[in-house]
N, C-alpha and C positions, 0 to 999 in steps of 0.2 A: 660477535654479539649473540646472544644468546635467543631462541626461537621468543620464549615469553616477552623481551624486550619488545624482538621485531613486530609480534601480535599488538602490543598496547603502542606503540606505535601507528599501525596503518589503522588502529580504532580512533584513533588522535584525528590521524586525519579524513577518516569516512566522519567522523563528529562535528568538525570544521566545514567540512562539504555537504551537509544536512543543513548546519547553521546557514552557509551561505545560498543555498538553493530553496532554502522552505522559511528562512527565520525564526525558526522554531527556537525556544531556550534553549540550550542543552545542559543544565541541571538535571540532574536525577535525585532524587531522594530513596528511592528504595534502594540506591547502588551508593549514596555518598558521594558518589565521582561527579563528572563531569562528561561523561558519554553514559548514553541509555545504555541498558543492557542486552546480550545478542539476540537473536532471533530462535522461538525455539527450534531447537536441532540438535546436534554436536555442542560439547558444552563450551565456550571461549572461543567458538570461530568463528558464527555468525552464518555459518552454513544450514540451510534449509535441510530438514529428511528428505530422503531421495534422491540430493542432489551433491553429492560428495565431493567435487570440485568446483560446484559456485559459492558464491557468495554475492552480498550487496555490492562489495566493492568491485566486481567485473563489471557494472555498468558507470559507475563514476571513474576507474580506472578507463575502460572504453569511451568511455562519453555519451555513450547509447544506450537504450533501455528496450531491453526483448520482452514482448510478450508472453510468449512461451518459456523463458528462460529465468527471469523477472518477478512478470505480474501474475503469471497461475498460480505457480509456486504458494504466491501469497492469498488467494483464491482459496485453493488446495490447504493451505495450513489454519485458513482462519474464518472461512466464508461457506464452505461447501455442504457444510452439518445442517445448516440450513434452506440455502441455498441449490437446490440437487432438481434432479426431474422429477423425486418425488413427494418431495415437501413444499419447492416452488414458494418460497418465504416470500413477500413482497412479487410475486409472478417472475422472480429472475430465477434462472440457471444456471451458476458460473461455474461447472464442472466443463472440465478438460472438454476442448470440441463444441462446444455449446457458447460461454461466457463472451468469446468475444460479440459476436453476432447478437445476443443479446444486451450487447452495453452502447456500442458504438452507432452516435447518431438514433438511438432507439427513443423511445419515450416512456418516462416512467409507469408502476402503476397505477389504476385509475383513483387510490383513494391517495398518493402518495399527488396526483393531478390535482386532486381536491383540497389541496392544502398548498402546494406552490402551482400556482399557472404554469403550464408552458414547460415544464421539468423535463430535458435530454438525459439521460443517463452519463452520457460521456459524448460531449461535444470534441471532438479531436483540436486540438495549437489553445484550448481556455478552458483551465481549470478549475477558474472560478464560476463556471457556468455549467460544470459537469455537476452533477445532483450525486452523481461516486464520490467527488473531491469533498464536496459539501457536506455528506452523512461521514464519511470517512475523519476528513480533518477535526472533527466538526465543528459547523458555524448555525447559527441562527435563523439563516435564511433556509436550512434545509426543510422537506419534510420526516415526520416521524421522530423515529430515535435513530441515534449515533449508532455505526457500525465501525466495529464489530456487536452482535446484539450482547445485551448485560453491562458494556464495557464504556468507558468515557470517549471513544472513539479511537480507532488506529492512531490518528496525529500524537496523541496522547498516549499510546501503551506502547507500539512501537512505529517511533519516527524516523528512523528507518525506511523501514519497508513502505510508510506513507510515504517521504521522500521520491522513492523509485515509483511510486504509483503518481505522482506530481510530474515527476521527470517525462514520463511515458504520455501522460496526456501533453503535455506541452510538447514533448517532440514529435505531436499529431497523431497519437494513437496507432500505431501502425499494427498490423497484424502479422509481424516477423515474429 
């Protein structure tokens, strides 16, 4: 079988495993197909820069979701331009070393407080109560706007990478 085969193959099935873990459609319209398009990186692997042998699919192949292997990555590729110790966008910092400690069991900012009560950043084992999953996915109940900034939200550009960031709050946030 030939490499292209087996690539559109295990996208079949990382597309299947998005479906079943997030619900998410998986139509594309900017691609025509039926699985979203990869992650930027490497063009048709789905590999992140920097990271030349992962992929999404090591944590639904493993069943686990690293932090550091996972969810900076996605941090790092789509969150940090804003988000840094120097620009402090909404008062977060999710650059490498920083981000966790700032998400986990934290409480939002105070104008993002002013518009949802009570807002955790990332409640570890519920999703739906993490105020990440909620600007992220995005739903209605959040405050602010949808992140990524500019963008209709991650769940929506790439479902994907929300996926693993759903997967990781549900499997309790861990800081591996």
């Amino acid at each position: 079988m030939s490499n292209q085969w087996n690539r559109g193959l295990l996208f079949q099935i990382f597309g299947l495993a998005i479906a079943l873990s997030s619900g998410c459609g998986m139509h594309d319209s900017s691609t025509g197909t039926g699985i979203s398009p990869p992650m930027v990186g490497m063009p048709g692997t789905g590999m992140m820069p920097g990271m030349p042998n992962e992929s999404p699919l090591r944590a639904i192949i493993n069943g686990d979701v690293s932090f550091s292997a996972d969810i900076q990555p996605i941090f790092v590729n789509r969150c940090t331009r804003c988000h840094n110790p120097v620009m402090m966008s909404g008062r977060l910092d999710l650059t490498e070393g920083n981000s966790y400690g700032n998400l986990v069991n934290q409480p939002t900012s105070p104008p993002c407080m002013s518009e949802v009560p009570s807002p955790i950043r990332v409640v570890p084992s519920d999703p739906e109560v993490s105020m990440l999953w909620r600007k992220t996915k995005p739903t209605s109940d959040r405050c602010r706007n949808p992140m990524p900034q500019g963008t209709p939200g991650l769940g929506v550009i790439a479902p994907d990478e929300f996926a693993l960031l759903e997967m990781w709050i549900v499997q309790g946030a861990l800081n591996n």
